[in-house]
VOLOKE-767325 format. One record per residue: chain; x, y, z of N, C-alpha, C in turn. Coordinates in Angstrom, 2 decimals. Each point is the difference from the previous one (the first is absolute). Layout:
+--------+---------+---------+---------+---------+---------+---------+---------+---------+---------+
| chaine |     n.u |     n.v |     n.w |    ca.u |    ca.v |    ca.w |     c.u |     c.v |     c.w |
+--------+---------+---------+---------+---------+---------+---------+---------+---------+---------+
|      A |       X |       Y |       Z |       X |       Y |       Z |       X |       Y |       Z |
...
+--------+---------+---------+---------+---------+---------+---------+---------+---------+---------+
This chain:
+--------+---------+---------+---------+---------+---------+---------+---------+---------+---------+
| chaine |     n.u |     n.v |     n.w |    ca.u |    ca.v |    ca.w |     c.u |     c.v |     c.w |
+--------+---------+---------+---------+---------+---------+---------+---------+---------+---------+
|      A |   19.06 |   22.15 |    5.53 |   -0.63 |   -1.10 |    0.70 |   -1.10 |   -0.57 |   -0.88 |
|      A |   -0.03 |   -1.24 |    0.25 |   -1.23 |   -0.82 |   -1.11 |   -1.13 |    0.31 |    0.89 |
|      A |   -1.07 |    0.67 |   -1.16 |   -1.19 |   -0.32 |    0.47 |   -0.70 |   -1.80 |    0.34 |
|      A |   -0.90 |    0.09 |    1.07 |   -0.39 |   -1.09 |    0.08 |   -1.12 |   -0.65 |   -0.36 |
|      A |   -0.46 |   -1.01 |   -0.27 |   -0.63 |   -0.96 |   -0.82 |   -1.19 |    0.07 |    0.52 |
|      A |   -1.33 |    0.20 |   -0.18 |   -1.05 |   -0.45 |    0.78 |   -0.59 |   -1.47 |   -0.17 |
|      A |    0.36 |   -1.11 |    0.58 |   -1.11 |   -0.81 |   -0.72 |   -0.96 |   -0.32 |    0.63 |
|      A |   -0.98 |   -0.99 |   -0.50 |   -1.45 |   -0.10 |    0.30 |   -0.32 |   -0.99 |    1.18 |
|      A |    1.03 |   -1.21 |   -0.16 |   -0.39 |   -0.72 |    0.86 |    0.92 |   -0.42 |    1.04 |
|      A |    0.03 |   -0.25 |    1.04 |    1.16 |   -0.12 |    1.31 |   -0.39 |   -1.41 |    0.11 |
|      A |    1.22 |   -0.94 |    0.24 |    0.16 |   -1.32 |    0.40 |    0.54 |    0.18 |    1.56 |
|      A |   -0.84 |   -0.61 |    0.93 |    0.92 |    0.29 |    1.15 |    0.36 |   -1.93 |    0.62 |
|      A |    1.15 |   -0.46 |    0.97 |   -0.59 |   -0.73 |    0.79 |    1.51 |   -0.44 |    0.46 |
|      A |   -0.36 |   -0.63 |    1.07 |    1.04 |   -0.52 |    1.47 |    0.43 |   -0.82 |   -0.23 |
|      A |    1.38 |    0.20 |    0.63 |    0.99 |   -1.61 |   -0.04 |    0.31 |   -0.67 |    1.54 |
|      A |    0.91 |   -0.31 |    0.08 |    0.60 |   -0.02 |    1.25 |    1.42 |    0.94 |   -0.04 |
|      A |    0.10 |    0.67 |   -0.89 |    1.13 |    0.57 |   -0.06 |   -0.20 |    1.64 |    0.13 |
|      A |   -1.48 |   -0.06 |   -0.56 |   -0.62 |    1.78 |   -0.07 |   -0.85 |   -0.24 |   -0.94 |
|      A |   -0.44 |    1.17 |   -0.36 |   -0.93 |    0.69 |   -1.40 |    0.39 |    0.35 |   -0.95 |
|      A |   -1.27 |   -0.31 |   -1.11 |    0.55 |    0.44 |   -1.56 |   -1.37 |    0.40 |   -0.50 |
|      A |    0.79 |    1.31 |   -0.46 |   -1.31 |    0.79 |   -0.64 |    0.42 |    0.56 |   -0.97 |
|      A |   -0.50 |   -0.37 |   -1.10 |    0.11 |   -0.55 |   -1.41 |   -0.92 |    0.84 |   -0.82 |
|      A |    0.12 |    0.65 |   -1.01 |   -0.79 |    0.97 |   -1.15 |   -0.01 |   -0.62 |   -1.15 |
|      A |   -1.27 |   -0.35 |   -0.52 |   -0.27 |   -0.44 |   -1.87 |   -0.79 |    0.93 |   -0.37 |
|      A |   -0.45 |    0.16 |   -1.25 |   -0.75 |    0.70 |   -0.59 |   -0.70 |   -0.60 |   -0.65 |
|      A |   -0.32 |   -1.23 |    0.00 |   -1.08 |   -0.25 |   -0.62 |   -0.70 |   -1.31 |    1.02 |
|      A |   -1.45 |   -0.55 |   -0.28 |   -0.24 |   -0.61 |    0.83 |    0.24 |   -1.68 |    0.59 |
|      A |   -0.09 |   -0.84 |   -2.16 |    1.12 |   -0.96 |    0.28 |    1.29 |   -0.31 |    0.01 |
|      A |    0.57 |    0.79 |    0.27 |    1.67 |    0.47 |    0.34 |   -0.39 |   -0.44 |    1.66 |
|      A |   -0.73 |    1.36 |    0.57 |   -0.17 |   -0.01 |    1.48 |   -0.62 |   -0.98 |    0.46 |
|      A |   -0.56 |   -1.33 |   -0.57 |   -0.75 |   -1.08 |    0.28 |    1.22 |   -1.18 |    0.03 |
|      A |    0.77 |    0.01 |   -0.87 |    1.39 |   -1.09 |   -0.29 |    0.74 |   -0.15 |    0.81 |
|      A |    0.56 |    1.90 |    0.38 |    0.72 |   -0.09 |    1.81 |   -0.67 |   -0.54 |    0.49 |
|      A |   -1.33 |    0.34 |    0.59 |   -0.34 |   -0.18 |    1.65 |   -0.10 |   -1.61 |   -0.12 |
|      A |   -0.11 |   -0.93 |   -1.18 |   -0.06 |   -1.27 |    0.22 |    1.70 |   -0.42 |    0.02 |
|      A |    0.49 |    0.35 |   -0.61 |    1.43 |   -0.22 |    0.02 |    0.97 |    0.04 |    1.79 |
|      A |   -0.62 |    1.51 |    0.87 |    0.37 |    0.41 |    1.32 |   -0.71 |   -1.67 |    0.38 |
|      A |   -1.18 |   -0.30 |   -0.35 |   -1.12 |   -1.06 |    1.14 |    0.97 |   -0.71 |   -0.28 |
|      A |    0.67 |   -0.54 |   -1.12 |    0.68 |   -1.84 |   -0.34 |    1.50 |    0.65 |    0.75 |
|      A |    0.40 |    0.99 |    0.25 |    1.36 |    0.02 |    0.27 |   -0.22 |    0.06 |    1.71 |
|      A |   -1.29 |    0.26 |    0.73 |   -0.13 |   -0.34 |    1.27 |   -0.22 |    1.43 |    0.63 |
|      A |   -0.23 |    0.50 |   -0.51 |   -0.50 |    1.80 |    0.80 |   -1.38 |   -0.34 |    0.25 |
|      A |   -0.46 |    0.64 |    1.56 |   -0.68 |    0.05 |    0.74 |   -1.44 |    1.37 |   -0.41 |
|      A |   -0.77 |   -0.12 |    0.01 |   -0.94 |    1.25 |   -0.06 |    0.13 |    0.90 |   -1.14 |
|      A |    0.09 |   -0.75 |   -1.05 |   -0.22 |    0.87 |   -1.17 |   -0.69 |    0.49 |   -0.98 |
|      A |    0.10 |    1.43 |   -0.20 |   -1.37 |    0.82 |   -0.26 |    0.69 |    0.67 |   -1.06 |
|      A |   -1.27 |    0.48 |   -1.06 |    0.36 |    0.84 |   -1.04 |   -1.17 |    1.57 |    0.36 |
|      A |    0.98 |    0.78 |   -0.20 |   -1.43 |    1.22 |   -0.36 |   -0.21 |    0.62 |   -0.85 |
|      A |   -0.92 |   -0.05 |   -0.69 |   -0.71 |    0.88 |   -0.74 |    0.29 |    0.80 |   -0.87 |
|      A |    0.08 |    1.02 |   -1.13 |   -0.52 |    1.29 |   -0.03 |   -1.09 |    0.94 |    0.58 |
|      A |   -0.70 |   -1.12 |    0.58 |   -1.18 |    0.58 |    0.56 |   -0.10 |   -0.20 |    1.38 |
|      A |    1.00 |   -0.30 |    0.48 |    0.05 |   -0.17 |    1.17 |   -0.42 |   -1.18 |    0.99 |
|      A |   -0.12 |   -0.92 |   -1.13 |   -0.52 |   -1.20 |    0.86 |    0.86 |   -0.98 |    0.28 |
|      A |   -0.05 |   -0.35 |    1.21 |    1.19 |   -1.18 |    0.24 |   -0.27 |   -1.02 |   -0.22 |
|      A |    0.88 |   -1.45 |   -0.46 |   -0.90 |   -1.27 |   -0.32 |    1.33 |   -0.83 |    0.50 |
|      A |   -0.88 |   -0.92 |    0.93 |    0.74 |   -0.86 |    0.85 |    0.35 |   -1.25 |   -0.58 |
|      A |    0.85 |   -0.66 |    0.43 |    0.52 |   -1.24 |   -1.10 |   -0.92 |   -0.88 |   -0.32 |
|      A |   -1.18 |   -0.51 |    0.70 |   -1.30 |   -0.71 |   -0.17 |   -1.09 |    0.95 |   -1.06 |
|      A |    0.42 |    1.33 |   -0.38 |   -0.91 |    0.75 |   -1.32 |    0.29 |    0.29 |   -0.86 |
|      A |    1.18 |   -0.75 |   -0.20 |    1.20 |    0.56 |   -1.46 |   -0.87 |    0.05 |   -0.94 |
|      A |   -0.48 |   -1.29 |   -0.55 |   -1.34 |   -0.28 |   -1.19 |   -0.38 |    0.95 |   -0.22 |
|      A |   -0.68 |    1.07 |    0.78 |   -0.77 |    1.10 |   -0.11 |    0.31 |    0.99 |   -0.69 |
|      A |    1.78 |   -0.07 |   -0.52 |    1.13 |    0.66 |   -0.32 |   -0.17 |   -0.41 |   -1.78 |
|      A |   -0.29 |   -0.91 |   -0.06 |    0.24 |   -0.93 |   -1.28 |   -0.85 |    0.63 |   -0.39 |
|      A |    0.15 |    0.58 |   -1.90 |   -0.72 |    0.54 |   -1.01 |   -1.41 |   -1.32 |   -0.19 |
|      A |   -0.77 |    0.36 |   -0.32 |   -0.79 |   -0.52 |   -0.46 |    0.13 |   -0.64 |   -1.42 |
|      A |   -0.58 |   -1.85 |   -0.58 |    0.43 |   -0.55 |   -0.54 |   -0.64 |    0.65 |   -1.34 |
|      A |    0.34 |   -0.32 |   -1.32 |   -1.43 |    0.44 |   -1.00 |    0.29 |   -1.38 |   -0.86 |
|      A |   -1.02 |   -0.54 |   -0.57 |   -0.09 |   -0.78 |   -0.93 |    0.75 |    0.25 |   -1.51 |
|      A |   -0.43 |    0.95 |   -0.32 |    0.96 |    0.32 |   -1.33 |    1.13 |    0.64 |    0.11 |
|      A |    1.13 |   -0.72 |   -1.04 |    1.19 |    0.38 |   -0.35 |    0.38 |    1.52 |    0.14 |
|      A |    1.21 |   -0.25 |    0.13 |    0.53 |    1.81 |   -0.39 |   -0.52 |    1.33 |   -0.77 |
|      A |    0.13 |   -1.08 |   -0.84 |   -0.17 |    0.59 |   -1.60 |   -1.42 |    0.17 |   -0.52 |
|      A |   -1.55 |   -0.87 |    1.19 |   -1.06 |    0.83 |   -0.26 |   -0.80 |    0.29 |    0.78 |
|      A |    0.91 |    0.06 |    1.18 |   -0.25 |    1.23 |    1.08 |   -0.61 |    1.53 |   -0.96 |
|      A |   -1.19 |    0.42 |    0.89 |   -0.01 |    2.03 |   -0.72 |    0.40 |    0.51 |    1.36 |
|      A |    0.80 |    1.02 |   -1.09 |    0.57 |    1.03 |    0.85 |   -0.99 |    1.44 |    0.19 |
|      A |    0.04 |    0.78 |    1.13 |   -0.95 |    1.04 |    0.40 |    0.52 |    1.32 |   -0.75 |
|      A |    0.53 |   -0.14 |   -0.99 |    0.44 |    0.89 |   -0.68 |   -0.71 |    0.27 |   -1.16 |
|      A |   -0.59 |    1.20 |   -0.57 |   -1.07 |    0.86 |   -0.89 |    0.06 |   -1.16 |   -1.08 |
|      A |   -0.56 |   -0.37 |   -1.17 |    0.66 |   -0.30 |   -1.17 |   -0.18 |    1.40 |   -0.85 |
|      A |    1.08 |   -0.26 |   -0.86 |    0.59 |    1.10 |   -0.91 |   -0.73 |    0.31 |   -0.94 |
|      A |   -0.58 |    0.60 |   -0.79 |   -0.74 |    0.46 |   -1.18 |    0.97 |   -0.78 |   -1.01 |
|      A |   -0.61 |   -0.97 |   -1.12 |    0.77 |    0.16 |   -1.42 |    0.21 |    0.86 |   -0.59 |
|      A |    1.49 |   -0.01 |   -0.28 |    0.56 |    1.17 |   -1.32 |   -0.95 |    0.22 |   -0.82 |
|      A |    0.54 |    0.97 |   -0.68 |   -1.07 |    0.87 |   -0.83 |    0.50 |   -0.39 |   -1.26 |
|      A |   -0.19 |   -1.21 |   -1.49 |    0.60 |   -0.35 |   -0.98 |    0.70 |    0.91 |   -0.68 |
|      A |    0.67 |    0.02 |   -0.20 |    0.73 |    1.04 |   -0.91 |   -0.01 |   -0.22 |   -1.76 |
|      A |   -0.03 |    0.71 |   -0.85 |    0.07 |   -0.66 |   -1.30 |    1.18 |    0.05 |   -0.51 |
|      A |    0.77 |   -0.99 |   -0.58 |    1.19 |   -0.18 |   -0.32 |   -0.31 |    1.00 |   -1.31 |
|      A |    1.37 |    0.88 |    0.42 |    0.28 |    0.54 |   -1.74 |    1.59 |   -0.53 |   -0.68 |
|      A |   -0.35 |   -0.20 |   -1.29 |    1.45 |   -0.95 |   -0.67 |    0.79 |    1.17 |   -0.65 |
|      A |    1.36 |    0.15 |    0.35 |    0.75 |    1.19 |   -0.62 |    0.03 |   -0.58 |   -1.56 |
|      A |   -0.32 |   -0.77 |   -0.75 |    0.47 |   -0.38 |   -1.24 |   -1.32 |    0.30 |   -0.52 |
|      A |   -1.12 |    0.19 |    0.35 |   -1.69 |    0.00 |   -0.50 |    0.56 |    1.23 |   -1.28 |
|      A |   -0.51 |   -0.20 |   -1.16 |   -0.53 |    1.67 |   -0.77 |   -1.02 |    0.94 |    0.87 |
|      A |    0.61 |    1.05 |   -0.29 |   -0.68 |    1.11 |    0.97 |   -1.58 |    0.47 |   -1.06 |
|      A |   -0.76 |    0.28 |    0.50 |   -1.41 |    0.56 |   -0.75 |    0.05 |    1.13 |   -0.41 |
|      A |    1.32 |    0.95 |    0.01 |    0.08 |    1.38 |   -0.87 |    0.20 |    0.23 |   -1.38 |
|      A |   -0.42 |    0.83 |   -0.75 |    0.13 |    0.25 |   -0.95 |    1.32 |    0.39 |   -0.92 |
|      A |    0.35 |   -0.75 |   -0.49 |    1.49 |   -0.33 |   -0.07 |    0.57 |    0.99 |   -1.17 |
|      A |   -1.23 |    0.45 |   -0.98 |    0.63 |    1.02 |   -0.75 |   -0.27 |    1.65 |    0.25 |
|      A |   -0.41 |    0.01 |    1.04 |    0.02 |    1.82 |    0.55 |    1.16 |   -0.12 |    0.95 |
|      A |    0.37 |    1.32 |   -0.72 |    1.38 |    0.38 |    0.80 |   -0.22 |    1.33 |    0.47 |
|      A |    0.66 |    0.34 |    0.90 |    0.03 |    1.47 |    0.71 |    0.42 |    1.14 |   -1.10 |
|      A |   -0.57 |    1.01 |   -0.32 |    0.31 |    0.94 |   -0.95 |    0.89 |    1.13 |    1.13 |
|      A |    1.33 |    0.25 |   -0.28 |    0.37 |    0.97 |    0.95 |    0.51 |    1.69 |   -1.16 |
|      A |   -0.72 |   -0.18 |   -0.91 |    0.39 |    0.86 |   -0.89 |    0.75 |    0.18 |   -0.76 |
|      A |    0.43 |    0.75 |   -1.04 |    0.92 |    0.21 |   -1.61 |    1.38 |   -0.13 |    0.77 |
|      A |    1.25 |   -0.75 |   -0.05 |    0.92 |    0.16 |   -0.24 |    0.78 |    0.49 |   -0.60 |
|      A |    1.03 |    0.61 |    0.64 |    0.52 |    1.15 |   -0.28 |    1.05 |   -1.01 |   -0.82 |
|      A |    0.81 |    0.79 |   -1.10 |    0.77 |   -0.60 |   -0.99 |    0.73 |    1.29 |    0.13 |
|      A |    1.38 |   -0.82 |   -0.30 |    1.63 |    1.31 |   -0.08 |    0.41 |   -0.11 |   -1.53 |
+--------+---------+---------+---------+---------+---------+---------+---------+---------+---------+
């Protein structure tokens, strides 16, 4: 059996035919119905909450995000800012190395046949 969905906000409202009670999850989703139910002619329609508040078709507005003056893009977000990386120093595999190029490992007299 499918588990079921919780969502946040309930669209409810009356026809002459019956009721429709309607689930969005987000809040202008759940703002689009209940104007959509008003133009198609449903009677008494209410959204509720996550929080439990009901809002009657005359308080939808109240529903509506708040406007902001700036764009998308310079909106701040409530999220930490990040520390800058820590530079790293590029090393080049082709560089000459700084060792001493004529000591060699002494591993002792070779043996001769």
């Amino acid at each position: 059996m499918a588990r079921a969905m919780r969502v946040p906000y309930l669209v409810s409202g009356t026809n002459e035919y019956g009721s429709a009670n309607l689930g969005r999850g987000s809040a202008t989703v759940a703002l689009r119905l209940a104007r959509k139910l008003l133009r198609d002619g449903y009677m008494d329609v209410r959204v509720c909450t996550p929080r439990g508040r009901v809002l009657q078709s005359d308080e939808l507005d109240d529903l509506k995000p708040p406007e902001s003056d700036m764009s998308k893009g310079q909106q701040r977000s409530n999220r930490e800012i990040k520390k800058p990386k820590k530079d790293k120093t590029k090393v080049i595999a082709a560089a000459p190395t700084r060792k001493d190029a004529n000591w060699q490992p002494d591993f002792g007299p070779a043996k001769k046949k």
